[in-house]
C-alpha positions as CSV (number, residue, x, y, z in Angstrom):
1,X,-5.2,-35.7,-15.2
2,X,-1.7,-34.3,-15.1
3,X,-0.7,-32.2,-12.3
4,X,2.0,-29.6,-12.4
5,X,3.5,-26.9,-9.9
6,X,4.6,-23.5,-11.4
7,X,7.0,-21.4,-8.9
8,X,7.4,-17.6,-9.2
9,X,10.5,-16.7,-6.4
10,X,11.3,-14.3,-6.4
11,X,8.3,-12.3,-7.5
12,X,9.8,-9.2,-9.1
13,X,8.7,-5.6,-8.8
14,X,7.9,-5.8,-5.0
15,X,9.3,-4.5,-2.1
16,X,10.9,-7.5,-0.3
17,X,11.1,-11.4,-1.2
18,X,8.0,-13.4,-2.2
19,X,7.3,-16.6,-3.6
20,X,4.5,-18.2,-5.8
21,X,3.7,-21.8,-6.0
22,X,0.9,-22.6,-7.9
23,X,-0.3,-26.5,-8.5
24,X,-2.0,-26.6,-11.8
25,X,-4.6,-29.3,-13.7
26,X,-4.9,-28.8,-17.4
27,X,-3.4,-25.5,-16.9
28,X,-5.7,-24.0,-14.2
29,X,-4.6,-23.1,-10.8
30,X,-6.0,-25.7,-8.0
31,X,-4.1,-24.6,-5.1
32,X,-1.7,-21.9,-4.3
33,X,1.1,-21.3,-1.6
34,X,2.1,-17.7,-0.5
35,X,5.3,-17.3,1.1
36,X,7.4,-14.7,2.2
37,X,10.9,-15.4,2.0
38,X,13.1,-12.6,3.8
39,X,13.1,-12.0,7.4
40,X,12.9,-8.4,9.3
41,X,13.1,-8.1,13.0
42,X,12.4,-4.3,13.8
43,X,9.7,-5.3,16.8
44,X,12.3,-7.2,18.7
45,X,14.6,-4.0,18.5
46,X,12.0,-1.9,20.3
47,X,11.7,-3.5,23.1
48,X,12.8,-1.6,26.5
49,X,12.9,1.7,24.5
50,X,11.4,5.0,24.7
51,X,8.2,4.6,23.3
52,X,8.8,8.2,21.8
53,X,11.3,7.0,19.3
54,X,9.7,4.1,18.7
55,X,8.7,5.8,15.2
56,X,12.3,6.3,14.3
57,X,12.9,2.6,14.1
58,X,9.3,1.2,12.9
59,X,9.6,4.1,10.0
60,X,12.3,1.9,8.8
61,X,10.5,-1.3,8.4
62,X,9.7,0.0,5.0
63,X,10.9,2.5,2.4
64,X,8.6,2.3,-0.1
65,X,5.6,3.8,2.5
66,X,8.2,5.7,3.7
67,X,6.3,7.2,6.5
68,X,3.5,5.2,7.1
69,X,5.1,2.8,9.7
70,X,6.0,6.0,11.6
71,X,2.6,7.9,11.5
72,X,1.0,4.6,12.7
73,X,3.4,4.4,15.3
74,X,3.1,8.1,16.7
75,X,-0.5,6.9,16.7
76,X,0.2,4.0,19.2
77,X,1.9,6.2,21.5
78,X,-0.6,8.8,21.6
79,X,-3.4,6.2,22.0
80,X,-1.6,4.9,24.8
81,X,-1.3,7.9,26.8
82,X,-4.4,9.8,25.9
83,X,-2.4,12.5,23.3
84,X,-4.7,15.1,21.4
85,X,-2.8,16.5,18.7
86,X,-3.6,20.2,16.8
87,X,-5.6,20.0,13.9
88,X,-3.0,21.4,11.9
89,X,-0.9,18.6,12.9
90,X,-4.0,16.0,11.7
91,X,-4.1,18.4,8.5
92,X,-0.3,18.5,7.3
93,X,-0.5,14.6,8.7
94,X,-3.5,14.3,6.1
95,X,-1.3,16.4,3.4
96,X,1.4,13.8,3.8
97,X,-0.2,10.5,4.2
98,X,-2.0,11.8,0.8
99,X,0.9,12.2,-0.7
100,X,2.2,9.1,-0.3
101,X,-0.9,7.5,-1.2
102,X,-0.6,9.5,-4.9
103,X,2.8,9.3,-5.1
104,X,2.5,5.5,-4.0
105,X,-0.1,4.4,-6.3
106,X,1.2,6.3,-9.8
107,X,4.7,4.4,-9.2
108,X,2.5,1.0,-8.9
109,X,0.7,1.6,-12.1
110,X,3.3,2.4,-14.2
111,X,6.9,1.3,-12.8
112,X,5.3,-2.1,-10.6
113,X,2.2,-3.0,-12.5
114,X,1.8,-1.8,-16.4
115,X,4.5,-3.6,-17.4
116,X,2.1,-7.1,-16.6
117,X,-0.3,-5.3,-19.2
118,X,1.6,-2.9,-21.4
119,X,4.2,-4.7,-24.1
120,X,7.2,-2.2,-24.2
121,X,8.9,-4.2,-27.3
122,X,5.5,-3.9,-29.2
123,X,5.8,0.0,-28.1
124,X,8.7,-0.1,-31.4
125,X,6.1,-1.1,-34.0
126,X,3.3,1.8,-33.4
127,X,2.7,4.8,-35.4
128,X,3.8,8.0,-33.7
129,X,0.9,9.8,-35.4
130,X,-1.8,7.1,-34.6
131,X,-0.6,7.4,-31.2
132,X,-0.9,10.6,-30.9
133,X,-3.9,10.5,-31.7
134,X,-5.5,8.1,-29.2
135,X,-3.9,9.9,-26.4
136,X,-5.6,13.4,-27.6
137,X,-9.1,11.5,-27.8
138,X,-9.1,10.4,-24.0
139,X,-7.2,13.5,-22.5
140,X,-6.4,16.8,-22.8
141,X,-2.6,16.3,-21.8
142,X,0.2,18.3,-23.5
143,X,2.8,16.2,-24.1
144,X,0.5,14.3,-26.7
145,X,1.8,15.7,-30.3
146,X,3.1,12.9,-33.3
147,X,6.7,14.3,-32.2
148,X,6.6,13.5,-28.7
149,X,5.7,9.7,-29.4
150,X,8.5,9.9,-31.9
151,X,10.7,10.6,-29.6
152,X,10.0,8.5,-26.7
153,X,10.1,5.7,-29.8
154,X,13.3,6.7,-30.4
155,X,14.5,6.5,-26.9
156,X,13.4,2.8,-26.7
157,X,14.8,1.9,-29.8
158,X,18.3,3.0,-28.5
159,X,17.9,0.9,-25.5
160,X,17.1,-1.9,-27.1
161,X,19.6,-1.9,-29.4
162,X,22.5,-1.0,-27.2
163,X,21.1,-4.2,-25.2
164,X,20.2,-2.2,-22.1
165,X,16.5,-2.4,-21.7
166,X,17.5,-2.6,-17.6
167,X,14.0,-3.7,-15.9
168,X,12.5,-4.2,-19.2
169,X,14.4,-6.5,-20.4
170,X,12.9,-9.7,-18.1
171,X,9.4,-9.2,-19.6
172,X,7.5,-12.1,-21.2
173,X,7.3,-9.5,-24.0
174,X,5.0,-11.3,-27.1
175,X,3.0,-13.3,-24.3
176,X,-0.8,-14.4,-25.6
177,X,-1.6,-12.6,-23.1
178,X,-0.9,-8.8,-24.1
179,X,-3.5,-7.5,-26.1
180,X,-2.6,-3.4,-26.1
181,X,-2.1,-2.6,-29.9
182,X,1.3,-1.1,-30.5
183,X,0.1,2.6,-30.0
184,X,-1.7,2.1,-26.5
185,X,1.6,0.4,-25.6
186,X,4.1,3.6,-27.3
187,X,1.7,5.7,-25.0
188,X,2.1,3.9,-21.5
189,X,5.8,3.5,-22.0
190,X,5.7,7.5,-22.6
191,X,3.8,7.8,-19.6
192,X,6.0,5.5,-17.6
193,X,9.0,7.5,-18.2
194,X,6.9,10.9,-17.7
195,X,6.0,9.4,-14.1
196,X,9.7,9.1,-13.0
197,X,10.1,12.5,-13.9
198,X,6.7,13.6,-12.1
199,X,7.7,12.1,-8.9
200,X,10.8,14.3,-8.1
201,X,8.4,16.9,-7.8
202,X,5.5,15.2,-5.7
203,X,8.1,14.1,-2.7
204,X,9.4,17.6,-2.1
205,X,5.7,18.1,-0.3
206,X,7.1,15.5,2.5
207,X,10.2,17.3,3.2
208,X,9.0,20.6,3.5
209,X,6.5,19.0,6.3
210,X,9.4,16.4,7.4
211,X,12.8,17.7,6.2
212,X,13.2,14.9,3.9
213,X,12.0,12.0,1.8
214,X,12.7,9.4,2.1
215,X,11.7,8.8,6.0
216,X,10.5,12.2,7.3
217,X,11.0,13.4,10.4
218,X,7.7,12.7,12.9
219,X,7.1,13.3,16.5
220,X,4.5,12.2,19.1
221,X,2.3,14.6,19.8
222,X,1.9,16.4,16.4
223,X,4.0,17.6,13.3
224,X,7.5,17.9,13.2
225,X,7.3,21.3,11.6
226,X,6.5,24.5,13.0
227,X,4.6,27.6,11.0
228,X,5.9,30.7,10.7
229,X,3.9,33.2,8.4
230,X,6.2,36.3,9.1
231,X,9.5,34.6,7.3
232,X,9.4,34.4,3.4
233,X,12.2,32.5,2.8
234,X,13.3,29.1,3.0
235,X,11.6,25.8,2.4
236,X,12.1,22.3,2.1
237,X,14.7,21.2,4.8
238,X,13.6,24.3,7.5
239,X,12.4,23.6,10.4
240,X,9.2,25.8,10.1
241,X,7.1,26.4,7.3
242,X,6.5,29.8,5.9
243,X,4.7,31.4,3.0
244,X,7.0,30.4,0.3
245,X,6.7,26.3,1.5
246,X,2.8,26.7,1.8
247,X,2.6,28.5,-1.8
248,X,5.1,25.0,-2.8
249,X,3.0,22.6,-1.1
250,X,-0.6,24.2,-3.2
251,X,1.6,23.8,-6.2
252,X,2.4,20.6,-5.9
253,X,-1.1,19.5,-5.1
254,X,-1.7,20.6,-8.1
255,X,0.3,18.5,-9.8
256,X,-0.8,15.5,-8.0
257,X,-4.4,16.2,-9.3
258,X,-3.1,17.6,-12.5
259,X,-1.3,14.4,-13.5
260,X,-4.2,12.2,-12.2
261,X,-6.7,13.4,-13.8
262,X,-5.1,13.9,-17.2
263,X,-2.9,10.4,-17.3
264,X,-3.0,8.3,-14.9
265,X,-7.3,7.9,-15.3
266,X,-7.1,8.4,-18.5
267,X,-4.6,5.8,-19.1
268,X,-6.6,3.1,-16.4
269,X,-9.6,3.2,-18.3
270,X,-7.9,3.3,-21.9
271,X,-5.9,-0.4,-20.7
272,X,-8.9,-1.4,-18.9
273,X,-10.6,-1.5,-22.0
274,X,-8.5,-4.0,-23.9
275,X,-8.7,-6.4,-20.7
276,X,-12.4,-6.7,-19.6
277,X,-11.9,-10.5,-19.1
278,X,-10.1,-9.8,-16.4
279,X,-13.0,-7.8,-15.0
280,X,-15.0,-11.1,-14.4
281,X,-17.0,-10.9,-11.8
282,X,-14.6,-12.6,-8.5
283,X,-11.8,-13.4,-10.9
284,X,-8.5,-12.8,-9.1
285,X,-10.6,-11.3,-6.1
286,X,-9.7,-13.9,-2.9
287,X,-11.9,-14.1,-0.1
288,X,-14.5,-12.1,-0.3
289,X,-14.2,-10.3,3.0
290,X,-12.7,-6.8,2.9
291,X,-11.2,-4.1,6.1
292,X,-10.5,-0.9,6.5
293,X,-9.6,0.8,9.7
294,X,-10.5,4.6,8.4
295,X,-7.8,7.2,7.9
296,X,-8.2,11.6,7.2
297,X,-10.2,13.1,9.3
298,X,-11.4,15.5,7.1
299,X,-11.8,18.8,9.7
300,X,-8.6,18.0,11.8
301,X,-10.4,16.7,14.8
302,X,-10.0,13.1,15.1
303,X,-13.1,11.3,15.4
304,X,-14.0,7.6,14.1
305,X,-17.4,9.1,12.8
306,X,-15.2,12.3,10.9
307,X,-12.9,10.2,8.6
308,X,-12.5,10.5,5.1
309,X,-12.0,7.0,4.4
310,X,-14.4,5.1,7.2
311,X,-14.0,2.2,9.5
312,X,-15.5,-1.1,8.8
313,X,-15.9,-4.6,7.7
314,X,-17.7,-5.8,4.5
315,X,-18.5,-9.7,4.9
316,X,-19.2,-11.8,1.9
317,X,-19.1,-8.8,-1.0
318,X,-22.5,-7.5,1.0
319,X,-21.8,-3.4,0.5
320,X,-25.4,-2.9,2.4
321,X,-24.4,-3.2,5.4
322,X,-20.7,-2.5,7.2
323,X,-19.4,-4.6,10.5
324,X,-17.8,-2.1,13.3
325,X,-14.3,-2.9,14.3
326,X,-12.6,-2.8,17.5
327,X,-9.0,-2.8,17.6
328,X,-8.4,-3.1,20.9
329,X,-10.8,-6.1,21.7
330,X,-8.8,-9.5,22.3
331,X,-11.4,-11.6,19.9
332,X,-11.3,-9.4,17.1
333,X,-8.4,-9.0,15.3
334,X,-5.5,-11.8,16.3
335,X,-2.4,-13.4,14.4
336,X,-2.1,-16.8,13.4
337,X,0.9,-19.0,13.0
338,X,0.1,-22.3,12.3
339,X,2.0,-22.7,8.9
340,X,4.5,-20.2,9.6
341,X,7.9,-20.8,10.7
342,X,7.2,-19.4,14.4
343,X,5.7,-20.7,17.7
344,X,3.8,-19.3,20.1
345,X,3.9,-20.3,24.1
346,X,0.3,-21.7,24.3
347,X,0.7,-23.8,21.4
348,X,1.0,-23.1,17.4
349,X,-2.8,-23.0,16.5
350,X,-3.7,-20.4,19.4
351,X,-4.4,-17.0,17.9
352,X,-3.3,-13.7,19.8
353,X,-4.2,-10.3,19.6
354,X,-1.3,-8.2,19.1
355,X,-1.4,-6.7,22.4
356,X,0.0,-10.1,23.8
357,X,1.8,-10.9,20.4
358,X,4.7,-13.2,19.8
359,X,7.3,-13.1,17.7
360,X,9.7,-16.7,18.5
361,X,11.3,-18.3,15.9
362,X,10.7,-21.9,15.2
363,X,11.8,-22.3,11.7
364,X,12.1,-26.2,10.7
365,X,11.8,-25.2,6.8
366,X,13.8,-26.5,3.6
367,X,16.9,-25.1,2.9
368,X,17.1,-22.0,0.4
369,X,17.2,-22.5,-2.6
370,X,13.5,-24.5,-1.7
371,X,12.6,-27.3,-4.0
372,X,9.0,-27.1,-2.7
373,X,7.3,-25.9,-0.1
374,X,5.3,-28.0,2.0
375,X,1.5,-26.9,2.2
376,X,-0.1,-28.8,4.9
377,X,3.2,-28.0,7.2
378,X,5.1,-24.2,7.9
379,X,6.3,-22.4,5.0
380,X,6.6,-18.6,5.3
381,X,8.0,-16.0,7.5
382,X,4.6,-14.5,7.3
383,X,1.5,-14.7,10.1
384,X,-2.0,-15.2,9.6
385,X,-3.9,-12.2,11.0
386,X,-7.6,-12.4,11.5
387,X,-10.5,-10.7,12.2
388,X,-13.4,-13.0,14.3
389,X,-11.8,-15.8,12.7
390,X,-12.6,-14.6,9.0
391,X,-9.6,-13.8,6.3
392,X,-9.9,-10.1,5.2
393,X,-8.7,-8.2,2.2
394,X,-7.1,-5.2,2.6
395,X,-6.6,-1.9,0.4
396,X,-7.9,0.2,-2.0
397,X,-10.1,-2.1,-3.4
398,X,-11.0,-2.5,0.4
399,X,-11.0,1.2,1.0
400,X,-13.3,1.9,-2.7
401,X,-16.1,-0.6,-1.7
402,X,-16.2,0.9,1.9
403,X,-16.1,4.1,0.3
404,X,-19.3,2.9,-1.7
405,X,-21.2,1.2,1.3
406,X,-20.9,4.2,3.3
407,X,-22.8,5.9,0.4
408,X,-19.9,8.5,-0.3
409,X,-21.2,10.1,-3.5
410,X,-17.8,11.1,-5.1
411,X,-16.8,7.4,-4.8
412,X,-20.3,6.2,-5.9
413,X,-19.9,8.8,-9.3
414,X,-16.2,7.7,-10.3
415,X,-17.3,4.4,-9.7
416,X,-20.6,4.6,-11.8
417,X,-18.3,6.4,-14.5
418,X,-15.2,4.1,-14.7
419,X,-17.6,1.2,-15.1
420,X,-20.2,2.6,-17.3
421,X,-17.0,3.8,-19.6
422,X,-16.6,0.1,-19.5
423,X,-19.7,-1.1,-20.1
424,X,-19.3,-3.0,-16.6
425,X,-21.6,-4.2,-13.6
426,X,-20.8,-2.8,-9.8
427,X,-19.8,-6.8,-9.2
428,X,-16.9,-6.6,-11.4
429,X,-15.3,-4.9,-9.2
430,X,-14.3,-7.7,-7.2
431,X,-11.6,-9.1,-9.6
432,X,-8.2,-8.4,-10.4
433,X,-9.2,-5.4,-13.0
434,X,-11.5,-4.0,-10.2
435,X,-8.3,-3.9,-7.3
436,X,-6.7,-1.7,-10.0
437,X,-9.1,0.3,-11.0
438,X,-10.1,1.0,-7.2
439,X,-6.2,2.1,-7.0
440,X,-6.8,4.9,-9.7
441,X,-10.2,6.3,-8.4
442,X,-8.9,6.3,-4.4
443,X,-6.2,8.6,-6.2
444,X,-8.7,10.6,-7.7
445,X,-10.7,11.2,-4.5
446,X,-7.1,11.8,-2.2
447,X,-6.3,14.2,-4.6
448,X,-9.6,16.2,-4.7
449,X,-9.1,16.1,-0.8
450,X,-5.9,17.4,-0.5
451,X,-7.0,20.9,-2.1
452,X,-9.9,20.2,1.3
453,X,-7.2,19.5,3.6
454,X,-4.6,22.8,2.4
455,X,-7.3,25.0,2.5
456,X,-8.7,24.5,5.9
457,X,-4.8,24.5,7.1
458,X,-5.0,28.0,5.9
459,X,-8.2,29.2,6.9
460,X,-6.7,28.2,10.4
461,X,-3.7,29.8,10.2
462,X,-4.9,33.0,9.1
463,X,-7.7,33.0,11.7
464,X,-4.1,33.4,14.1
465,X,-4.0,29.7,14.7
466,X,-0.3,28.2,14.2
467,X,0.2,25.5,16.4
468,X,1.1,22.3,15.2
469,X,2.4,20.6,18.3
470,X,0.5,19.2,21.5
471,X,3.3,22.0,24.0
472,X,1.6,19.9,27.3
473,X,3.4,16.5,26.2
474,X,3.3,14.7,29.5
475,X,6.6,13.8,30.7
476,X,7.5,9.8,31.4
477,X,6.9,10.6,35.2
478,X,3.5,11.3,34.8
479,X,3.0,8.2,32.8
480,X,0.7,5.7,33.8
481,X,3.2,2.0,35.1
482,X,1.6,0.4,32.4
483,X,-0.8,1.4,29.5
484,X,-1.5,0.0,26.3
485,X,-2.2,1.8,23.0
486,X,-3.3,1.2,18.7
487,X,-2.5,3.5,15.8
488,X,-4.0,2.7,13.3
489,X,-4.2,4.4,9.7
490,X,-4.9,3.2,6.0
491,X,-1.4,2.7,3.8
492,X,-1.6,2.7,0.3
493,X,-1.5,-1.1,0.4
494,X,-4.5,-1.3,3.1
495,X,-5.0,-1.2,6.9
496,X,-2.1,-1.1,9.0
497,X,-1.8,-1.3,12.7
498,X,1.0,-1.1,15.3
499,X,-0.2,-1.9,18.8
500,X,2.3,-1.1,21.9
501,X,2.6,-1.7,25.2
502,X,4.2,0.6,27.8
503,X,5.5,-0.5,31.0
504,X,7.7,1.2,33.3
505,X,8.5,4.0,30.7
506,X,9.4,1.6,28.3
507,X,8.3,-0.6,25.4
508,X,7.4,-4.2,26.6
509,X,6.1,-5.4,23.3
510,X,5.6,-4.1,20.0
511,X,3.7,-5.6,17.3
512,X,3.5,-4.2,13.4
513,X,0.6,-5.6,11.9
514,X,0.6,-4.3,7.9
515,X,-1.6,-4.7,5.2
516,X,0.6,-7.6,3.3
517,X,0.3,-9.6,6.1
518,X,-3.2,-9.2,6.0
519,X,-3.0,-10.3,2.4
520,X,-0.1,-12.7,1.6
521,X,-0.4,-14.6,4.8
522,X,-0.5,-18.5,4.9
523,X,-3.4,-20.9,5.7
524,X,-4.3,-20.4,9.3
525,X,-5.6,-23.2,12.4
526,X,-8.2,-24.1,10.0
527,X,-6.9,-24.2,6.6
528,X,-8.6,-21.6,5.1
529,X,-6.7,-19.0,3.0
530,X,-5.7,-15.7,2.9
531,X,-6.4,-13.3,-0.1
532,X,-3.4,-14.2,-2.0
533,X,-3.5,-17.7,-1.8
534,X,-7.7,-17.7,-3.2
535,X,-6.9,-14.9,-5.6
536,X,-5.1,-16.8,-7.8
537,X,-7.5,-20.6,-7.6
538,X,-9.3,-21.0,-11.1
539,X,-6.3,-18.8,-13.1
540,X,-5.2,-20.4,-16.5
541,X,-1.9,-19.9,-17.7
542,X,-1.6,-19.3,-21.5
543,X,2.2,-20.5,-20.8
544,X,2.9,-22.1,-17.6
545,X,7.0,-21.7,-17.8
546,X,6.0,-17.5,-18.4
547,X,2.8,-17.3,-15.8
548,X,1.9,-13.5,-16.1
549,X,-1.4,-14.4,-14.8
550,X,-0.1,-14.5,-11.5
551,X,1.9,-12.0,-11.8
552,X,-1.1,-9.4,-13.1
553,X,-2.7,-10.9,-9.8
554,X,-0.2,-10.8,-7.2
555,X,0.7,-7.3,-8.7
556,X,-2.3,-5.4,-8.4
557,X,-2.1,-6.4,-4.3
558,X,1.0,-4.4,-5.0
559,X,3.2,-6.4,-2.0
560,X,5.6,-5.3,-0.1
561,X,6.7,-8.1,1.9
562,X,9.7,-6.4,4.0
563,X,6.6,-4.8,6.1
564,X,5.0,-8.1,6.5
565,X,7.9,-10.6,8.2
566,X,9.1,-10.8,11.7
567,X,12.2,-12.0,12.9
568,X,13.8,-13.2,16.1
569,X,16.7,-15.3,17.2
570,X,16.1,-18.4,18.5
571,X,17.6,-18.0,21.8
572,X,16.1,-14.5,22.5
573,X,18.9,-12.4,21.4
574,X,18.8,-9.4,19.1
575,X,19.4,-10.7,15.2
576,X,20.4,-7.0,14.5
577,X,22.4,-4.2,16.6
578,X,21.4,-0.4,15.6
579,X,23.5,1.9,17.5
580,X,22.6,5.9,17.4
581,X,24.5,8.7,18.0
């Protein structure tokens, strides 16, 4: 039987470096190797800082999130030293993360993940007209007359012709695989421009709350913004908010639900239509297991029984019943590196919780370019987190089916529409086509929420409540010697968790646990796989030397592997210097 490899590296239209080996029989994957191929070291940098800025530097393990690393890591701090926060700080915090979540997941459709289903050459053989059409019978969105399409056809044409198709132009455009007929393909290209235009509009929500985007400004102990409802002028960039930034922020909400619910739905179920096969029931899903740690509390007040999104594991695709999670507890969640190019103390197949985590280079790996990697040895820069032992998916296919166990009825509708739309069962949801359609409904529901979230931040502040900041911030000499802390929140890719430890007034350790590590990880102690790696297992490939079957897969994780690696030197020393001031 003949036996092939097919090797993706770098996997394009990611955040970082990741590479795809897949062995193949006849065609069909057997066996798959994740690896992340870049190194990052922004945990070793912490260490013997203020715990305070820690944010400043974790914010930047990513831009993409671009302030998820640092809410998480306000979090740490907070938990670590017993912090309430204001619930207007939890509500603009909620208005933000939301946001980026939106923001986040319209950019993954069409700029990171259409293109594995939408044929932009084809897009030059549709009838304006015809597709104008089609878009008016699934939405009421403006932009929809024959002229429009004409235009955007025109646009495409020109780049085509000059030779400057730019990120279009490495597409396995004519693949077997693309089945959109030229009009549903003129219309997603139309829409994939409209997006980049949308989302210069969207990210002004994060500076007026943070003073910028990308990388707001954050702070431990509540928002980084004041509110002043006296001043009338001003906005983005101030540092308080006033009645002209609160009527910006409704505004743009609007446009957030606004663009959602007339396009970006719209346009998931219109695609998912032409691709039900890859809506087969636990084709392209992984492991089976799925995480969330919870994120919005939905009054302001955080409670673990008040979030919007809830906290639990689902074992085995079983949505009756959902596992509690501790993140604090040693045998719960722990990191793996017994295929990846690091070592701990107590020996390579010991797991640790990240309280006690290790980040210690031991890298005896091929020499880039790689040839092949070597399964059944070290061959990523990527742990193995764990939770009791078990691989986990993370994400909003994670964060949907929680949603659904927890009996959330907006969830349980959207989900009961998209799939009877469909003409689907629940259990095809856990596939490839399910992860993406469980990216598009979490939008919906974030978006409903935010209008939730705005109003109760008014109702506050015109009851006369305006703080936004926690004023009795203890000081470092009321600090405990040593104390220990986990934030915890839910980025668009999935759980993420920074865990610090405080001693002496400083940072002892710091460990960044994030949701495509939890996904894209290597085989652990015992050989079992992470999501990635059993995603892709039983995959045929139409045409093995252009394998957009693994990327429709790996794409609708939608990695980011510059959140996922660690690095260290070898000796101990710093790999990077980062002066400030």
């Amino acid at each position: 039987m003949a036996s092939n490899t097919v090797v993706v590296d770098p996997v394009t239209r990611i955040e970082g470096h990741l590479r795809i080996e897949a062995e193949t029989e006849q065609g069909k994957i057997t066996r798959a190797l994740s690896s992340g191929t870049m190194v990052r070291g922004l945990e070793i940098i912490l260490k013997d800082r203020d715990p305070r800025d820690a944010w400043v530097f974790a914010q930047r393990i990513c831009g993409v999130c671009t302030l998820v690393h640092a809410i998480a890591s306000v979090r740490s701090v907070e938990d670590a030293l017993k912090i309430d926060i204001p619930p207007n700080a939890q509500l603009i915090r909620n208005l933000m993360i939301g946001a980026q979540f939106i923001h986040d997941h319209v950019m993954h459709f069409y700029h990171l993940h259409a293109l594995d289903w939408v044929d932009v050459v084809s897009a030059l053989n549709a009838d304006p007209a015809a597709t104008s059409e089609l878009a008016q019978s699934i939405s009421g969105y403006a932009k929809s007359s024959p002229g429009y399409f004409r235009d955007v056809q025109k646009q495409v044409k020109d780049f085509v012709e000059a030779g400057q198709l730019g990120i279009f132009a490495k597409g396995y455009w004519g693949h077997p695989a693309y089945k959109l007929p030229p009009e549903a393909n003129l219309m997603a290209v139309a829409h994939y421009l409209e997006a980049l235009e949308w989302q210069r509009e969207v990210v002004k929500l994060h500076a007026i709350f943070g003073g910028k985007n990308p990388h707001p400004n954050f702070v431990v102990g509540g928002a980084p913004v004041g509110i002043s409802v006296h001043a009338t002028e001003g906005g983005a960039g101030q540092t308080s908010v006033n009645t002209t930034g609160l009527q910006q922020v409704k505004n743009i909400i609007e446009q957030m639900k606004s663009f959602v619910d007339q396009v970006y739905l719209p346009d998931t179920l219109a695609i998912g239509g032409f691709y039900k096969d890859w809506f087969k029931p636990f084709h392209g899903e992984g492991v089976g297991n799925f995480m969330c740690y919870g994120d919005f509390p939905a009054d302001g007040v955080w409670r673990t029984d008040n979030l919007l999104i809830p906290r639990g594991v689902i074992l085995d695709r079983d949505l009756s019943q959902l596992h509690e999670i501790d993140l604090h507890a040693e045998d719960e969640i722990q990191e793996f590196v017994s295929h990846a190019w690091y070592e701990y103390e107590g020996g390579k197949d010991k797991g640790l919780h990240p309280y006690d985590g290790e980040t210690t280079l031991a890298y005896d790996g091929p020499t880039p370019p790689f040839d092949h990697l070597d399964g059944d040895s070290n061959y990523s820069w990527l742990k193995s987190p764990r939770w009791r032992g078990k691989a986990m998916e993370v994400g909003p296919l994670a964060r949907v089916l929680t949603l659904y166990a927890a009996g959330h009825e907006p969830t349980r509708e959207l989900a009961s529409m998209a799939l009877s739309q469909l003409d689907l069962p629940i259990e095809s949801l856990f596939s490839t086509g399910g992860r993406l359609a469980a990216r598009t409904l979490e939008s919906k529901i974030i978006a409903d929420e935010m209008s939730t979230w705005f109003d109760n931040l008014m109702a506050n502040i015109n009851a006369g409540d305006t703080r936004t900041h926690n004023n009795e911030l203890w000081e470092p000499e009321t600090w405990p010697k040593e104390a220990r802390g986990a934030g915890y929140m839910e980025a668009p890719r999935g759980a993420l968790g920074h865990w610090i430890v405080i001693k002496d007034e400083k940072i002892a350790n710091y460990q960044a646990v994030v949701p495509s590590t939890w996904n894209a990880g290597p085989r652990d102690a015992q050989g079992e796989v992470g999501p990635y790696e059993a995603s892709l297992v039983g995959h045929e490939l139409a045409v093995p030397d252009q394998p957009l079957e693994i990327l429709r897969t790996i794409h609708s994780f939608d990695p980011c592997l510059a959140c996922a690696v660690h690095v260290a030197d070898k000796d101990g020393k710093n790999a990077v210097e980062i002066k400030v001031g």
